[in-house]
C-alpha positions as CSV (number, residue, x, y, z in Angstrom):
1,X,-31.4,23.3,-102.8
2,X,-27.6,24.0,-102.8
3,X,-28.3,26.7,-105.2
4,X,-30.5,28.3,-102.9
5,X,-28.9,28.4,-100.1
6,X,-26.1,30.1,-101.7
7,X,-28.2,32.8,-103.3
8,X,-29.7,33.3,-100.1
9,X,-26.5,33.6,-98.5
10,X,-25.0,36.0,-101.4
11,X,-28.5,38.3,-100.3
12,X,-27.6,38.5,-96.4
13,X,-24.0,39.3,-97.3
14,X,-25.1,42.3,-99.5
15,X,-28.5,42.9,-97.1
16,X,-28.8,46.7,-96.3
17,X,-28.8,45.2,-92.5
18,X,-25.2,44.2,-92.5
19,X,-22.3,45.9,-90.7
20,X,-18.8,45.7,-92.2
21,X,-16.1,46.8,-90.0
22,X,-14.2,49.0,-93.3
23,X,-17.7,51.3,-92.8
24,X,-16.3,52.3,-89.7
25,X,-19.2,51.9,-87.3
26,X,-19.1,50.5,-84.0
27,X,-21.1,49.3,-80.7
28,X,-19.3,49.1,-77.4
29,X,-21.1,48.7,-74.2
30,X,-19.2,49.9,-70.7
31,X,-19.0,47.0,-69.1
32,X,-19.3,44.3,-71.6
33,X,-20.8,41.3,-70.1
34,X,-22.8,40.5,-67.4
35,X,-23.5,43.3,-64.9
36,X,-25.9,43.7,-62.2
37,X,-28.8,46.0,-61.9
38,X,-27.0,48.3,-59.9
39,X,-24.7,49.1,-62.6
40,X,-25.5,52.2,-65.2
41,X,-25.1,50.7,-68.9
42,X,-22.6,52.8,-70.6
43,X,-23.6,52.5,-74.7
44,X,-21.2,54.1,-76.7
45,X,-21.7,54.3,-80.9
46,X,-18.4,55.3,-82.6
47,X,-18.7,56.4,-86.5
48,X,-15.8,57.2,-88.8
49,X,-16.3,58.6,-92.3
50,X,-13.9,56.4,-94.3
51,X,-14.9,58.6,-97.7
52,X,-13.4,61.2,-99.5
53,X,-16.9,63.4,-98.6
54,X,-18.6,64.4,-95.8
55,X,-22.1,62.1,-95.2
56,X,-24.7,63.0,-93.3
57,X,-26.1,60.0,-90.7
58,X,-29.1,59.0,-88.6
59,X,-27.7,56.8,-86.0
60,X,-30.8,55.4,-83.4
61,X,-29.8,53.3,-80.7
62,X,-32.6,50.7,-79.4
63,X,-33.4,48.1,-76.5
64,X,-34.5,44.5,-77.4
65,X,-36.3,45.3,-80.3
66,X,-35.9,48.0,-83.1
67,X,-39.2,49.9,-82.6
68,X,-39.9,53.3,-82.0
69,X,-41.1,52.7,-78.4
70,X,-37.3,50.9,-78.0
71,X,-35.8,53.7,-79.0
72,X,-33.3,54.6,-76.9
73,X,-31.4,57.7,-79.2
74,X,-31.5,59.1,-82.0
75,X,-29.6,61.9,-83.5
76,X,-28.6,63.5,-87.2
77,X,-24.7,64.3,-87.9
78,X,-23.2,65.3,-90.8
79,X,-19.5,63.6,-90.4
80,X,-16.8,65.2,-92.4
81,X,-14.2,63.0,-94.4
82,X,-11.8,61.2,-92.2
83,X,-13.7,62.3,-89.2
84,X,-15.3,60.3,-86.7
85,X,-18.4,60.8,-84.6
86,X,-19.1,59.4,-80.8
87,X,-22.3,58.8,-79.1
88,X,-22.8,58.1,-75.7
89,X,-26.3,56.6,-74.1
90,X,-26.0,55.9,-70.3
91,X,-29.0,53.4,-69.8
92,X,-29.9,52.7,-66.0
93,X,-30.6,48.9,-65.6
94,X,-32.4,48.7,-62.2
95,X,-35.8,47.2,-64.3
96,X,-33.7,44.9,-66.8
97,X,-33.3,42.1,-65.0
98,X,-32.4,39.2,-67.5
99,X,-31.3,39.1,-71.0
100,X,-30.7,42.2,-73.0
101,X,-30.2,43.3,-76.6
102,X,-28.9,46.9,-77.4
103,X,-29.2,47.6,-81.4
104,X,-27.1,50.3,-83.3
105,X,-28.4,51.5,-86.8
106,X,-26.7,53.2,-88.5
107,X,-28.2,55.2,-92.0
108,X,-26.5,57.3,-94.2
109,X,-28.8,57.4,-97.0
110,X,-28.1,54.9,-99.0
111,X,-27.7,51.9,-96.9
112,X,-28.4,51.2,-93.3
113,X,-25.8,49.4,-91.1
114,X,-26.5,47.3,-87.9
115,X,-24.9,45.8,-84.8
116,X,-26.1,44.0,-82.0
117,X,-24.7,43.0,-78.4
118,X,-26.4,41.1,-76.0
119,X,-25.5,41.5,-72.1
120,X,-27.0,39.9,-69.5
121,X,-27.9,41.7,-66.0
122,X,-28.6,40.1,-62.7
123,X,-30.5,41.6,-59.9
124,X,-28.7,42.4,-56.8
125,X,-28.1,44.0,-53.5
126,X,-24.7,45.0,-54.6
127,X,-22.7,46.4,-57.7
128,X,-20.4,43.5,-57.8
129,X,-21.2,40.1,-59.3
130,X,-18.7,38.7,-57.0
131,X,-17.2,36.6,-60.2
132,X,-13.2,38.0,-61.8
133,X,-14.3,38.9,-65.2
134,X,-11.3,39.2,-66.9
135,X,-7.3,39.1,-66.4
136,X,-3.7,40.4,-67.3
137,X,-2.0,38.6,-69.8
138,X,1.8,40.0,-69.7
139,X,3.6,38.2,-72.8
140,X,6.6,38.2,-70.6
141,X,7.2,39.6,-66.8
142,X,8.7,43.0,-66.6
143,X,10.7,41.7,-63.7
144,X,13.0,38.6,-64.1
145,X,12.8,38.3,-59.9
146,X,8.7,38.8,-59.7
147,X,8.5,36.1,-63.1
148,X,10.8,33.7,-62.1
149,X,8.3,31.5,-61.9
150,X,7.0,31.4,-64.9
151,X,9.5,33.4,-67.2
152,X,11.5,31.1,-69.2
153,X,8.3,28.9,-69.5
154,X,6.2,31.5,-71.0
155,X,9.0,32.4,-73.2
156,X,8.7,29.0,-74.7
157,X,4.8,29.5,-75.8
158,X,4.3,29.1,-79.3
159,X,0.9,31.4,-81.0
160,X,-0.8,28.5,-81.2
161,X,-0.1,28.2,-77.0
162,X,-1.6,31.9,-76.5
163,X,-4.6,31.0,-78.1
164,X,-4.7,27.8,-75.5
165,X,-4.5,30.2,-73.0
166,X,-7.2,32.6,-74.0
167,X,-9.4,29.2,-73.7
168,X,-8.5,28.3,-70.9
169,X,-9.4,32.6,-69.9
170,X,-12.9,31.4,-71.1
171,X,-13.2,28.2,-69.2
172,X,-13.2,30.4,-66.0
173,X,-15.6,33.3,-67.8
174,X,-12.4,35.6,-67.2
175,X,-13.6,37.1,-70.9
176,X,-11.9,40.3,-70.5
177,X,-8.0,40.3,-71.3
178,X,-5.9,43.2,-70.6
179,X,-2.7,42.7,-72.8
180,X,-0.1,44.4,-70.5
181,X,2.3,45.8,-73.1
182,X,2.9,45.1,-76.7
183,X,6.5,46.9,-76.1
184,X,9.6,46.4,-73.1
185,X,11.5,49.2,-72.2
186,X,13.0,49.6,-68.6
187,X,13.0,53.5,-67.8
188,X,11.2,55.7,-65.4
189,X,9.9,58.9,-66.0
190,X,12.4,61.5,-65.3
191,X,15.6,59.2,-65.3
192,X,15.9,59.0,-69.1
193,X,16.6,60.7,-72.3
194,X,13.8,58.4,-74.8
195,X,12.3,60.6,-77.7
196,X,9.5,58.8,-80.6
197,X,12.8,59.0,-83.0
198,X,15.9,57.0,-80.7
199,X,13.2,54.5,-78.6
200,X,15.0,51.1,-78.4
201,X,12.4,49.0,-76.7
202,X,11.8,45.8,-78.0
203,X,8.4,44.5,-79.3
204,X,6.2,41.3,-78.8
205,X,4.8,41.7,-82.6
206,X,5.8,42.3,-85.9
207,X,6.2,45.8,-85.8
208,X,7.0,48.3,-88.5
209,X,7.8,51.5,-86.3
210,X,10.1,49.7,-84.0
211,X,11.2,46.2,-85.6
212,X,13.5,45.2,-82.4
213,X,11.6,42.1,-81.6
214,X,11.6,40.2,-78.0
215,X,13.4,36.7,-77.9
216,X,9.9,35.2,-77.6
217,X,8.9,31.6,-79.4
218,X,5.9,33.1,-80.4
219,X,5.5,35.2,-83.7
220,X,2.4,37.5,-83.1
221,X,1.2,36.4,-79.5
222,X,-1.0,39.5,-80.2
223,X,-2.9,38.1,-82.9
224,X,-3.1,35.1,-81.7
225,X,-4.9,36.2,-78.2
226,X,-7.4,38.8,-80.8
227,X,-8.3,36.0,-83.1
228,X,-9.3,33.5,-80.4
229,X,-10.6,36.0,-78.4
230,X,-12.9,36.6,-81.7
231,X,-13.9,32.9,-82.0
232,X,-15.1,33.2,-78.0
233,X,-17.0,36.6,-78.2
234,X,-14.0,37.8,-75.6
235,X,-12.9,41.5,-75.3
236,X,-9.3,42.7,-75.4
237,X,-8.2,45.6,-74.0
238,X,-4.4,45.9,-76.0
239,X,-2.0,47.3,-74.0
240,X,0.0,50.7,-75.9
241,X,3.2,50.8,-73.8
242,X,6.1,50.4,-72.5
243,X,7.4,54.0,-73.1
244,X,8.7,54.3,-69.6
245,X,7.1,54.1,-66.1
246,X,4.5,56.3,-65.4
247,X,5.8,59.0,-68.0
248,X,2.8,61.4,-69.2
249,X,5.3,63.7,-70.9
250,X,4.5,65.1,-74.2
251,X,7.7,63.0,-75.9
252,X,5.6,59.7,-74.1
253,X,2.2,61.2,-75.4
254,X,3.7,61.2,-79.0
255,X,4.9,57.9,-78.8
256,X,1.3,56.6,-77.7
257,X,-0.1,58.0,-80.5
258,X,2.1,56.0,-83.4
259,X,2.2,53.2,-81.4
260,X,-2.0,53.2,-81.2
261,X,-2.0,53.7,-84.8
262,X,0.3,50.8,-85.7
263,X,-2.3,48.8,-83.3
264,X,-5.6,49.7,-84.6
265,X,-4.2,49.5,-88.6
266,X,-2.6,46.8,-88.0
267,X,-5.6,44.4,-85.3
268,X,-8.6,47.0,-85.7
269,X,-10.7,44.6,-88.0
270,X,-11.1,41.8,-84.9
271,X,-14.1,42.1,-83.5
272,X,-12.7,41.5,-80.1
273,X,-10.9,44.7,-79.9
274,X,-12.3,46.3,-77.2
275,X,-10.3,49.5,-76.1
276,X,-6.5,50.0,-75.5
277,X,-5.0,50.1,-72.2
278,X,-2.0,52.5,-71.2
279,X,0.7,50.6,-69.6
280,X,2.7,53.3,-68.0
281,X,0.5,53.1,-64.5
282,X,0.5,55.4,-62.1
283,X,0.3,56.1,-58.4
284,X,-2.4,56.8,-56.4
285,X,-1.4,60.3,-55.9
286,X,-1.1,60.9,-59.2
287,X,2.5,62.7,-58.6
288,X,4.5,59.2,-58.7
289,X,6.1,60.6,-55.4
290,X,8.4,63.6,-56.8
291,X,10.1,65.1,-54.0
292,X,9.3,68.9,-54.5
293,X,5.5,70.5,-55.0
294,X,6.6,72.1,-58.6
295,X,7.7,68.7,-59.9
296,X,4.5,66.9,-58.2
297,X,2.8,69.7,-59.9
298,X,4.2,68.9,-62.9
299,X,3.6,65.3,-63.0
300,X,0.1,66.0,-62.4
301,X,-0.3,68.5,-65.1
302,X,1.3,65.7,-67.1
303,X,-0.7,63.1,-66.6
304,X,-4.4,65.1,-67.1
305,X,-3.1,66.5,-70.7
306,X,-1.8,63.2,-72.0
307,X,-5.3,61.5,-71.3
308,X,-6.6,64.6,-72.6
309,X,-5.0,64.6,-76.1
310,X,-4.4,60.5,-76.1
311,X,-8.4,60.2,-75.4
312,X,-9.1,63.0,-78.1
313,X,-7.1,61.3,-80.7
314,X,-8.1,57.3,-79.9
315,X,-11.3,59.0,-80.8
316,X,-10.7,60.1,-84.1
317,X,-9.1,56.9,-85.2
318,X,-11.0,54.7,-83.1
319,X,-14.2,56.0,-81.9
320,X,-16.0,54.3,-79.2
321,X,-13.1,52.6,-77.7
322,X,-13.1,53.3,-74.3
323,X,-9.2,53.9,-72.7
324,X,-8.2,52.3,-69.6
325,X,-5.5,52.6,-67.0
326,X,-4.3,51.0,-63.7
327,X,-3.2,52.9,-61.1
328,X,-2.4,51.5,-57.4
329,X,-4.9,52.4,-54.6
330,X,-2.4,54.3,-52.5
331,X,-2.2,58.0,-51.1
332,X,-5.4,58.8,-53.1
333,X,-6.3,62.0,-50.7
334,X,-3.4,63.1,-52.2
335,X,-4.4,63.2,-55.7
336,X,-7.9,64.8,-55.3
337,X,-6.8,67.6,-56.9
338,X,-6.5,65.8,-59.9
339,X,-9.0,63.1,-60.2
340,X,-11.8,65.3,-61.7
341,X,-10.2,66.8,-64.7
342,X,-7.9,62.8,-65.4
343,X,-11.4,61.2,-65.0
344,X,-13.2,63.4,-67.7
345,X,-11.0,62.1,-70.5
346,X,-10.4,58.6,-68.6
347,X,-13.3,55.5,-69.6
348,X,-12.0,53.1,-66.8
349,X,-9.6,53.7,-64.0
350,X,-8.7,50.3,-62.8
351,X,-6.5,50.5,-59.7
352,X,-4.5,47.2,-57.8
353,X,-3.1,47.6,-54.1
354,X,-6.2,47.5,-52.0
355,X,-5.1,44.3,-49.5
356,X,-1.7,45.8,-49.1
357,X,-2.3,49.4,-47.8
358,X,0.6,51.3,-46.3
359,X,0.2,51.8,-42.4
360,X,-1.4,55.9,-41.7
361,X,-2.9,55.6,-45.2
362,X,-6.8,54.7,-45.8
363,X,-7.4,50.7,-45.6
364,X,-8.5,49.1,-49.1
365,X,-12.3,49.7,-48.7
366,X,-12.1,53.6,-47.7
367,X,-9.7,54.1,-51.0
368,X,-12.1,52.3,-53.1
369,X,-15.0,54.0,-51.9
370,X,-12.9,57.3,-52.4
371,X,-12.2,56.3,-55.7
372,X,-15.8,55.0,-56.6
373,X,-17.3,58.7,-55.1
374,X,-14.4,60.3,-58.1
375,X,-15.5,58.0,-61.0
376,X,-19.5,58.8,-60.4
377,X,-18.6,62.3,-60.2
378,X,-16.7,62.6,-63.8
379,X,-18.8,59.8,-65.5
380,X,-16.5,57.7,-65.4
381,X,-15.9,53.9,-64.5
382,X,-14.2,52.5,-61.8
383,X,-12.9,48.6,-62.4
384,X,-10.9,46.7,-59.8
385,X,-7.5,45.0,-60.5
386,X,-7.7,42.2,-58.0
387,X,-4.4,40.9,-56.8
388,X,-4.2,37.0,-57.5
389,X,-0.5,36.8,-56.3
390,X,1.4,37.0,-53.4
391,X,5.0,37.5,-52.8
392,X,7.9,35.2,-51.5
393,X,10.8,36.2,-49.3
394,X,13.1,37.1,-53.0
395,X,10.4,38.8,-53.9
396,X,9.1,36.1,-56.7
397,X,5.1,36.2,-57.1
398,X,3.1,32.7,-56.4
399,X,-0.7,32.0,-56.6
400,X,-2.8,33.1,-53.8
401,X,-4.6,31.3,-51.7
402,X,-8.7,30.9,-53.1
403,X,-9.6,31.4,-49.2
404,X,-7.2,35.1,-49.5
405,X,-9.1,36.0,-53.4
406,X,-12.6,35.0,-52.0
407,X,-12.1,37.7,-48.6
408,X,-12.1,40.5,-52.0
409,X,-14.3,39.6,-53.8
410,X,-16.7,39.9,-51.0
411,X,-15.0,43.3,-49.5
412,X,-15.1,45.3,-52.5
413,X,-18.8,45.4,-53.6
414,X,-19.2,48.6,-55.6
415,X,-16.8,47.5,-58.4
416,X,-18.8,47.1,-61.4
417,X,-16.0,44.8,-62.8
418,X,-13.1,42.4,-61.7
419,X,-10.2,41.8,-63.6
420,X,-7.2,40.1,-62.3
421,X,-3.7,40.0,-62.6
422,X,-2.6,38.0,-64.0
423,X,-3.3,34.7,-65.9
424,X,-0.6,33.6,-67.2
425,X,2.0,32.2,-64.3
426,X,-1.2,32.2,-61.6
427,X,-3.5,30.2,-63.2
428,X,-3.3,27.1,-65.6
429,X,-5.6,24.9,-67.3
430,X,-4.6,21.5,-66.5
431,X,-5.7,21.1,-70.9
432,X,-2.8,23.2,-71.6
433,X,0.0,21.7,-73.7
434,X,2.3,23.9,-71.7
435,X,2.2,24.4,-67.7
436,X,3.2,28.2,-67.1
437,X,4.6,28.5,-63.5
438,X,4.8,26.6,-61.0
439,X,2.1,23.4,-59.8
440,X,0.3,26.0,-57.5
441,X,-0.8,27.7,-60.8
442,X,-3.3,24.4,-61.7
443,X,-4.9,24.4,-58.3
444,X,-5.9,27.9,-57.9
445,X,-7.6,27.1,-61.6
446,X,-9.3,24.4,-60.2
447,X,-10.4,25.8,-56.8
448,X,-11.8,29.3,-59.2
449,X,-13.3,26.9,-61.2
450,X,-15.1,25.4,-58.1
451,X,-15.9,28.7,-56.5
452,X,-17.4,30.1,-60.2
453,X,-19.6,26.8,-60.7
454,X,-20.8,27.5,-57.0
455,X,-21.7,31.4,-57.3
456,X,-23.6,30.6,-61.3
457,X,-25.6,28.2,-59.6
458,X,-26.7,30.5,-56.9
459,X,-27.1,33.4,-59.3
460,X,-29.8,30.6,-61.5
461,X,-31.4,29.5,-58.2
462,X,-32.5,33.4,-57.6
């Protein structure tokens, strides 16, 4: 019997149906997890020819079973060596109610490669499942005065504490993580003199481009969140930056690129890598509030060419990956001039701000239906960066009140995702060997925990 079952398991590792990551191939659905059926499915197939000679491919894309009435797409490519391939399927979900498979094949002549995601979609009245999907995890507060709380403790975390953490993510289905920098560096777009060659920002991994390392405890808190995040079918977006606030300049643009590289060589074989995330935010008008018309000109022009070439070349090395930024939700009219041609080469805007609006701008809803009217128009998604913190008279950040989180959740109803910010410092598992933050941080985990267990059960009842 033993010798059977390893024979049979020496078969299904060489079977003609398996995917190996080295091939290059790739299935990522926009969102990831549960959605309802007022939500498009985004199904994106990313190829890269790892050979030394160009391969022709038939890639067919199918729903719950792979059968020619399934099929979903199919095309023919011939792929040069080195170069990568993209396919996009956008796959409306109003009649797929319940479970759902998506299959990617993959054939090249020789072999035939699969991959498989399942995703679940409930039906609805609304876009919103009303439920935070994901969350922020900064390895260590920009600001020493908005992290006191929780600074010197998260400082402390050991790799092995990280990966408690992304647990602890999963106990509240917050199975999206947005790593919020893998780099700090303190500068602002237009107030320093940075280039790729003299950056001195420190990083929170081993790396080989820039080997200043953060005075953290733990040795690869990167790794660690990717490979639990693997053992928990989680997605990661990892965070390229800091370069400098909201710098789009060409000098910042370069940067991205050999920092991205470093990232994908270097985690690109978990299968929790879900798409990088650029750190350097933005504002809502898109001109980070220059003073003069040729420099809020310029900032603009900045920021659609950088998304333009950064998208163009995450492609190439990383095909299917969608790219994700935050912006806040403010002075939005102002960027309108904008929005279209950013949006065509951005995945996911994912904008924060709504429940603090500036008096004589729009309120929260009228930005992020403003917003949502953008996305739609470019193809493009439109997440929601919910606001889990509040502020205290010096300016620190504590956990908001569940009463405060539940009003959004319920406001906001045409995001087709929720991610928070942030986990670490706002919420704790009581199971943690560490508390980060304050006690406030272990009841707002509880009282989500509570609210979650109360909206699944309604979601089952329907």
């Amino acid at each position: 019997m033993k010798n059977l079952f390893f024979l049979g398991l020496i078969l299904w590792l060489f079977s003609p149906s398996v995917l190996h990551a080295k091939d290059g191939i790739s299935l990522t659905l926009i969102p990831p997890s549960t959605i309802t059926n007022k939500v498009d499915l985004d199904i994106r197939a990313g190829l890269r020819n790892e050979e030394e000679r160009s391969k022709v491919v038939e890639v067919r894309i199918y729903l719950q079973e792979e059968k020619s009435e399934s099929l979903l797409h199919f095309s023919k490519k011939e792929i040069p060596p080195g170069k990568a391939y993209e396919v996009k399927h956008v796959l409306p979900t109003t009649n797929l109610v319940g479970k759902n498979r998506v299959i990617l094949t993959v054939t090249d002549g020789k072999r035939t490669y699969r991959e498989i995601k399942d995703i679940e979609v409930l039906d609805s009245d609304i876009r919103s499942t009303r439920l935070i999907d994901g969350a922020w995890a900064g390895i260590y507060h920009w600001s020493e005065t908005e992290g006191k709380h929780w600074n010197k403790d998260i400082q402390k975390m050991t790799d092995a504490q990280w990966g408690e953490m992304v647990q602890g993510m999963h106990k509240l289905k917050m199975d999206i993580i947005v790593i919020q920098e893998v780099f700090r560096q303190e500068e602002y777009v237009g107030k320093h003199q940075t280039t790729v060659e003299n950056y001195t920002g420190k990083a929170f991994y081993p790396s080989d481009i820039y080997p200043s390392k953060m005075p953290i405890t733990a040795h690869d808190p990167v790794e660690a969140m990717l490979a639990e995040a693997d053992k928990l079918n989680m997605h990661v977006f990892v965070g390229v930056g800091m370069f400098a606030w909201f710098d789009f300049t060409k000098e910042s643009l370069e940067w991205h690129k050999k920092v991205a590289k470093e990232l994908w060589d270097k985690y690109g074989h978990h299968r929790s890598f879900y798409g990088f995330y650029v750190s350097e935010e933005s504002g809502g008008n898109l001109d980070n509030w220059e003073q003069t018309e040729a420099k809020r000109m310029q900032r603009k022009n900045e920021i659609v060419n950088f998304f333009r070439e950064f998208k163009a070349y995450c492609n190439d090395i990383a095909p299917a990956k969608p790219i994700m930024l935050a912006t806040n939700s403010m002075q939005v009219p102002q960027g309108l001039d904008t929005y279209p041609a950013l949006l065509q080469n951005l995945d996911i805007l994912c904008p924060f701000g709504f429940a603090r609006m500036p008096e004589g701008d729009l309120t929260g809803k009228e930005s992020a239906d403003l917003l949502q009217s953008l996305c739609d128009a470019a193809g493009s998604h439109l997440w929601f960066d919910l606001e889990t913190f509040l502020f205290n008279e010096d300016q620190s950040l504590y956990p908001r009140p569940m009463e405060e989180i539940i009003h959004d959740l319920n406001l906001f109803q045409n995001f087709e995702k929720i991610l928070c910010y942030q986990f670490p410092g706002v919420f704790n598992d009581p199971k943690m060997s560490i508390r980060i933050g304050e006690p406030r941080t272990l009841d707002l985990f509880r009282d989500y925990q509570q609210y979650l267990k109360k909206i699944l059960n309604t979601q089952k009842s329907k």
